[in-house]
N, C-alpha and C positions, 0 to 999 in steps of 0.2 A: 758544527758539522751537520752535513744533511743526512737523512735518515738514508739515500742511497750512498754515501760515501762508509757510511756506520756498515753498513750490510758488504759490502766491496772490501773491507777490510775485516771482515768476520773469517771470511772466503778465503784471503791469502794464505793462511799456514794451514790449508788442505795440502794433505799427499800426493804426488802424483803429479803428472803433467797434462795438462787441460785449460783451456779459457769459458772463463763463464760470461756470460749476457745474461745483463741484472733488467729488469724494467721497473719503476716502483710509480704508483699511482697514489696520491693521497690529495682525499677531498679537501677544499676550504671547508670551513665552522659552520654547520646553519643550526638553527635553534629547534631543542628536542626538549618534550614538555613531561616526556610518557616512560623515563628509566624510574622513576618512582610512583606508578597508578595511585598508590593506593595510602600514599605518605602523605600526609599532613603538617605541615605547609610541604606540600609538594615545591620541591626545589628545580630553578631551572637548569638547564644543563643545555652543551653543545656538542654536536656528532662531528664526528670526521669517519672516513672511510679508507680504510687500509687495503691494497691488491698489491701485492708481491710475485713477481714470474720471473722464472730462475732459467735461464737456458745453457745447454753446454756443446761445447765443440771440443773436440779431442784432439784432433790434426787442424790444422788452417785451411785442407782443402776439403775438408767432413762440414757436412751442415751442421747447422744448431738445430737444436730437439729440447724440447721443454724437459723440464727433471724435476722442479720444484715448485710451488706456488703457499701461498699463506694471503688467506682473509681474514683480518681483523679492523677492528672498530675502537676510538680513543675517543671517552666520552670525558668534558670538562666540567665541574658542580665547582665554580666560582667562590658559593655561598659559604662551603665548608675549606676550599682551598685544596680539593681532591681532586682525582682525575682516577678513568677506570680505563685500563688496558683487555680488552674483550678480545683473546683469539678463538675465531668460531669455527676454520677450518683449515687443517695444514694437511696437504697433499702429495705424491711423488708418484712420475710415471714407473719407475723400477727401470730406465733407461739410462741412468748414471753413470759415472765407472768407480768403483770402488775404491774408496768409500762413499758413501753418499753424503751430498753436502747439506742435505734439508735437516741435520743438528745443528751446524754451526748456523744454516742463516737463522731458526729459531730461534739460539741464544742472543747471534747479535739484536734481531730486531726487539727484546724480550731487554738485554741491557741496556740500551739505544733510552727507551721511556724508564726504564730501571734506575739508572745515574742522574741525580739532579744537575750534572755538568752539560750532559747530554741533552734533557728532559727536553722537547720543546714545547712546552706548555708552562704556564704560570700554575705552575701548581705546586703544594708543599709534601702532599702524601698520593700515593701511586698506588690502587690494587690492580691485581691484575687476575682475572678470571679464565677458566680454563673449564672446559666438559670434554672430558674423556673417553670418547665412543665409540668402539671397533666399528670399522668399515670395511670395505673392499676399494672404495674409491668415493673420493669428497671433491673436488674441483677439476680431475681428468675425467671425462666420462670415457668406459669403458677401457683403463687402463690397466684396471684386474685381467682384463683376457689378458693382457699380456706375460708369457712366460717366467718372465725376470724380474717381474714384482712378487715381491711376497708379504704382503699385508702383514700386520702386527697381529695378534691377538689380543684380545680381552686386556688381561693382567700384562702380557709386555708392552702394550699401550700404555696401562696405567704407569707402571714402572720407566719408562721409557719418559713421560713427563716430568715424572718425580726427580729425574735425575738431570736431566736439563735445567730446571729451577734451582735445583742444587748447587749446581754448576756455576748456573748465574748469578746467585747469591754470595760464591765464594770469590767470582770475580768482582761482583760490585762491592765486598769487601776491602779486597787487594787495592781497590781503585777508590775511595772514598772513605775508609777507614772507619773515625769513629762517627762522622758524620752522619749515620745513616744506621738507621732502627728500621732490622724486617723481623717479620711475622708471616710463618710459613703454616700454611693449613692445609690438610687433605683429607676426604668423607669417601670410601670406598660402601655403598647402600650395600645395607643386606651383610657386610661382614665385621666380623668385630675388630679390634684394635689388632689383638694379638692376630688374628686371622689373615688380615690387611697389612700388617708390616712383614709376616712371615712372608707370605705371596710376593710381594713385591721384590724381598728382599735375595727371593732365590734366582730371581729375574739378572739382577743387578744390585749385589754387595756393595755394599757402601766401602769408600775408599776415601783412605786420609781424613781427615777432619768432619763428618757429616756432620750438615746443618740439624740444627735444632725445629723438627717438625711435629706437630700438634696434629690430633687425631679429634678431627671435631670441624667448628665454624669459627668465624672471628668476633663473632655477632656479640661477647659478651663481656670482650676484653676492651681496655677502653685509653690502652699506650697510644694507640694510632688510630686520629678518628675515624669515624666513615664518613662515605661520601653526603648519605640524606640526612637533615639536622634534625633533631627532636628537642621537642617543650620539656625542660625539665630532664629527670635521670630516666624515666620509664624511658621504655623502646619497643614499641611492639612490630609485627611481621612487616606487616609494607613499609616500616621506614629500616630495613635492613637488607633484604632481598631486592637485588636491583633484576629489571624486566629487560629481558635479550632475545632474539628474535630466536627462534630454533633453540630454546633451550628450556626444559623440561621444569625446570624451578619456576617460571615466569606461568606455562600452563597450569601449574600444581595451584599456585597462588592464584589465579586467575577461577579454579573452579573452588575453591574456597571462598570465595568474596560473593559466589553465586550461588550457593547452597544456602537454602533459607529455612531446611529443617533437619529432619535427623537420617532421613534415608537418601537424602538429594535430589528428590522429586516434588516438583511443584505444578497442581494443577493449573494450566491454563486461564487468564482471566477472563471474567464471562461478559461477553459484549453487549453492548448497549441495546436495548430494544427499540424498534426502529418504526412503533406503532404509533402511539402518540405522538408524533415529531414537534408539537408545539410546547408540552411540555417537558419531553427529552431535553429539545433545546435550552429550556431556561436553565433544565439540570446541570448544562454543561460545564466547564469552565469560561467563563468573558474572559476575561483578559491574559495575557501573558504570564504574569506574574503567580495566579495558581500553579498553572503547567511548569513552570519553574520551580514553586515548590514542591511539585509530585518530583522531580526530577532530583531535589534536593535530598527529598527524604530518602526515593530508591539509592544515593550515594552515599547515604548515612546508613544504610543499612550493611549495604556493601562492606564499610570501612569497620561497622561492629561484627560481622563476621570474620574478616580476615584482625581484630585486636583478640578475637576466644582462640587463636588457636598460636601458641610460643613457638619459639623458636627451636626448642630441643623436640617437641612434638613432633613439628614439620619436618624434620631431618628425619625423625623415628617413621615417619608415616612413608617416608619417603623411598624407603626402602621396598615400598611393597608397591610403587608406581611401573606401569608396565614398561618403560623405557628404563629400568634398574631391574628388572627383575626376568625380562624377555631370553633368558639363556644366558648373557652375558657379561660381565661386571665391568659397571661405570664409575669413572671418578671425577671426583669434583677436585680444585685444587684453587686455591685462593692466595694470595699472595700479599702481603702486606708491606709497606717500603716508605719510609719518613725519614723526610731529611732534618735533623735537626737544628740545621742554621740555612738559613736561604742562602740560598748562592747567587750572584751578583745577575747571574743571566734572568734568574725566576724575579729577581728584583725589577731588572729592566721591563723585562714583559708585563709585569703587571700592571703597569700601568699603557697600554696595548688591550682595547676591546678584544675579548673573546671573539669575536664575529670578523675578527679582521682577519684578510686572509697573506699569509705567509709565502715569501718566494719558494717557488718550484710547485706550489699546491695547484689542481687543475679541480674541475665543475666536478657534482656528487653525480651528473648526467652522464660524462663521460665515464667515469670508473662505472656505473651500472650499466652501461654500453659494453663494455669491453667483458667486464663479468658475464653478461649474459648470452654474449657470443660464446664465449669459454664453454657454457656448460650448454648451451643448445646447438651450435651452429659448429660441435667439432671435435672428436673422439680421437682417442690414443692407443689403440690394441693392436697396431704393431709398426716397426719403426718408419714406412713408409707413411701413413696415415701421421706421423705424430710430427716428423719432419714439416711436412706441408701445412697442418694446422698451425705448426710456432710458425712458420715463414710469415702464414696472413694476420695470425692477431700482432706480429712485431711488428711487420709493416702498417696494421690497423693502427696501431697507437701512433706508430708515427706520420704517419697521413690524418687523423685527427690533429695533432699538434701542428702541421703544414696548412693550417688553414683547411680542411678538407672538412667541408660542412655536414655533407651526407655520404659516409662509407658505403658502398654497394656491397664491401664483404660482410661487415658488421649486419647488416637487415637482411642476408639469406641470397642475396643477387650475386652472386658468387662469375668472375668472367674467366675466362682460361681454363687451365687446370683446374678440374674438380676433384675434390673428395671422392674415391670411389662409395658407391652407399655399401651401406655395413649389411652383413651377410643376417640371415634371419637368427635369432638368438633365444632361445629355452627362455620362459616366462621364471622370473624370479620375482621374489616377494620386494616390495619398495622399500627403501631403508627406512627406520621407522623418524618423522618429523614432527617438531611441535609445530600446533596451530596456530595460527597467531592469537594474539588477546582478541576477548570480549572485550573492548575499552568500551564502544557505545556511547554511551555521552559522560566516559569520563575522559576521552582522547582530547588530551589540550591541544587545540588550534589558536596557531599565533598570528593573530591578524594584524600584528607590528609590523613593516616591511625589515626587510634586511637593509642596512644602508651600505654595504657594503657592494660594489657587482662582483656578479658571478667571475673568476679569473677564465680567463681566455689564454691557453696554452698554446707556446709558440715553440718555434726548432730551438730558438736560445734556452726556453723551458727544458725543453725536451732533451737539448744536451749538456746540462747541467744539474737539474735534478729528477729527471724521469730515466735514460736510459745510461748504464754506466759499462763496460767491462775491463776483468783482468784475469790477466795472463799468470796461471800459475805454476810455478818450476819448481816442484820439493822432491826432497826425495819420495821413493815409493815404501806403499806401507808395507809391515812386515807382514808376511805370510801366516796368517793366524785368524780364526775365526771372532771378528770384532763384533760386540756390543753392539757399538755405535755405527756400524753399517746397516743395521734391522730399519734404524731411521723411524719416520714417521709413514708408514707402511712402504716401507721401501727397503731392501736388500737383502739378502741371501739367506736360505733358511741353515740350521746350525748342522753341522757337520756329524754327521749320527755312524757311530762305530757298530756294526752289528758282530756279537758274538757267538759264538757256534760253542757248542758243548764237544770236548772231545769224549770221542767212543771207545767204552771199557772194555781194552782187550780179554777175549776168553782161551782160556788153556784148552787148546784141542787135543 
């Protein structure tokens, strides 16, 4: 099953009557050297790139309008027979119709790599990572102005994940039975156990059977391996914290590796004097092979700062980083998932290079094409503006897959109908971003070539596994303020009863 048909059938037992237009982008494999910096034997690995965009039409003669999107990332580590599920950012314009479907497509695409029947990857164990960040808007720009979104907060964010995974876990039970050992983890910074399940749990009570979830890391249970291998039983920090772009654990560890005393300040080194240059010179290094060792020792160093600091430390320390401590509460949520007999599909692929690239997959160029129109070249605050942006980026994907070398809507040359420009807007603070790593010369460059080429997406691609839709007839939901409309900042705030005191008659 392809991952767009997995998703198409997530959709059908929605409430309500409505047609969705699915679009689904996924990168072929190329070779990523940099999810473990700081590991030892640094293990290889392979990216793929995930874009998910969800559109809906209510009537057949109402336009489509974007509703939903999800970026994620599926990294493969061969070495260990792992694979790590990274969703970095799930989005919704708050233009849906009630209920909102961005639960269901998150669980399908979350069960999709969750079932080893499904899996498509050659791999025996699955984590899946999650950072939990209140926003106003992640993949729509300026979809908050709009009225009828109502962003999650803080804590129904976090709660709001917690039970999606839940969810998920109870179906890949129902579906896979005993086949299949998870391990569910979640680290709310800054609050304690009992603090963090009470919170959560006023959000959204657990119902029926709750899964069995740990209050902590996975870092030191050893059911299900991880993905970087370590010498022996030790394990220290860089072979368990895996590096993601935009996400707060990856900078935390990254200014650890680079702190070489006790206050974090290093003075400057003092440059060469440039007097005597004949004997400068001799001072210098000749050949290559010193400068390779200065560069060897600065990476040994590196690696003995991030082995002084454990893994319960980091989590401790972590709570006091300003992206967990900036006003609002973040979760981390990890997810563990082993199968314990291979199933005939992970059997066949394996023997299938990692780098080979799979039907319906299109270039890593094209999904960062289509991404980066999304978030620069096209805003969503209100239904006119949002109509018109889904019209060009549907039509942009599929005019890239028509052979369409160079999109003029894609690069800003926009013909016809324009966008009107968006009106002047009160200066807000930026949402808070990791930086990327200091890698410097420990960024593995793979001067291997790929022997694989680049896949060149075609209309047969494009209408079989990039764009899909269906038609949905159920009946409508009941009249009650649901959970699972709040969505992933999307749908309706709760229905608030205000009570008035009545006034104690006096005997005149």
């Amino acid at each position: 099953m392809a991952l767009r048909d997995a998703l198409l059938a997530g959709l059908s037992s929605l409430p309500g009557t409505r047609e969705f237009h699915l679009h689904v982008l996924v990168s072929s494999p190329r070779k990523h050297g940099n999810l473990f910096p700081f590991g030892n034997p640094r293990p290889r690995s392979y990216l793929q790139d995930i874009l998910i965009l969800l559109s809906e039409q209510t009537t057949p003669d109402s336009p489509c309008v974007f509703v939903s999107a999800i970026e994620a990332c599926v990294y493969n580590i061969p070495t260990t027979s792992c694979a790590i599920l990274y969703v970095s950012k799930v989005d919704s314009t708050g233009q849906a119709t009630a209920p909102s479907p961005t639960p269901a497509l998150v669980r399908a695409l979350l069960l999709f790599y969750a079932d080893p029947a499904t899996r498509p990857i050659s791999a025996d164990h699955l984590w899946i990572h999650v950072f939990a960040r209140a926003q106003n808007q992640y993949l729509f720009p300026n979809s908050s102005e709009y009225p009828r979104k109502h962003p999650l907060s803080d804590i129904k964010l976090c709660a709001w994940w917690k039970r999606q995974f839940s969810t998920v876990i109870s179906l890949l039970a129902s579906r896979a039975g005993d086949t299949c050992r998870t391990k569910l983890y979640y680290t709310l910074p800054g609050l304690s156990e009992f603090e963090a399940s009470h919170s959560l749990e006023r959000v959204y009570p657990s119902t029926g059977s709750p899964c069995n979830w740990t209050y902590g890391h996975p870092y030191s249970q050893n059911e299900i391996p991880l993905p970087c291998p370590s010498v022996g039983d030790s394990r220290h920090l860089g072979q368990c914290i895996p590096s993601f772009d935009d996400d707060p654990k990856s900078r935390f560890i990254d200014e650890i590796a680079y702190t070489t005393d006790a206050d974090g300040i290093k003075s400057p080194e003092r440059k060469r004097a440039r007097a005597d240059t004949l004997n400068t010179r001799e001072e210098e290094p000749a050949d290559a092979s010193e400068k390779k060792e200065g560069r060897s020792k600065k990476e040994d160093q590196t690696h003995k700062e991030v082995k002084k600091v454990s893994v319960e430390e980091f989590w401790e320390r972590m709570s006091f980083r300003q992206e967990c401590i900036a006003g609002a509460v973040t979760g981390f949520f990890v997810i563990g998932v082993s199968a314990t007999a291979p199933s005939s599909t992970s059997l066949a692929m394996s023997e299938v290079s990692p780098l080979a690239p799979q039907a319906g997959q299109v270039s890593a160029q094209m999904n960062k094409r289509v991404l980066t129109s999304l978030l620069t070249a096209h805003e969503f605050p209100s239904v006119e503006k949002a109509v018109w942006s889904t019209k060009v980026i549907e039509d942009s994907i599929r005019g890239l897959c028509d052979g369409l070398k160079s999109s003029p809507i894609l690069v800003g040359e926009r013909s016809g109908r324009q966008t009107p420009e968006p009106e002047p807007r009160r200066s807000t603070l930026a949402p808070p971003q990791t930086p990327p790593p200091r890698l410097g010369k420990r960024a593995m460059v793979d001067i291997s070539p790929n022997p694989f080429p680049e896949p060149v997406a075609s209309l047969e691609t494009y209408n079989s596994y990039i764009f899909g839709s269906i038609m949905v007839k159920n009946p409508p939901p009941p009249e009650k303020d649901g959970g699972e409309v709040g969505g992933a900042g999307d749908g309706r705030g709760p229905i608030i009863t205000v009570l008035t005191a009545r006034k104690k008659r006096t005997k005149g």
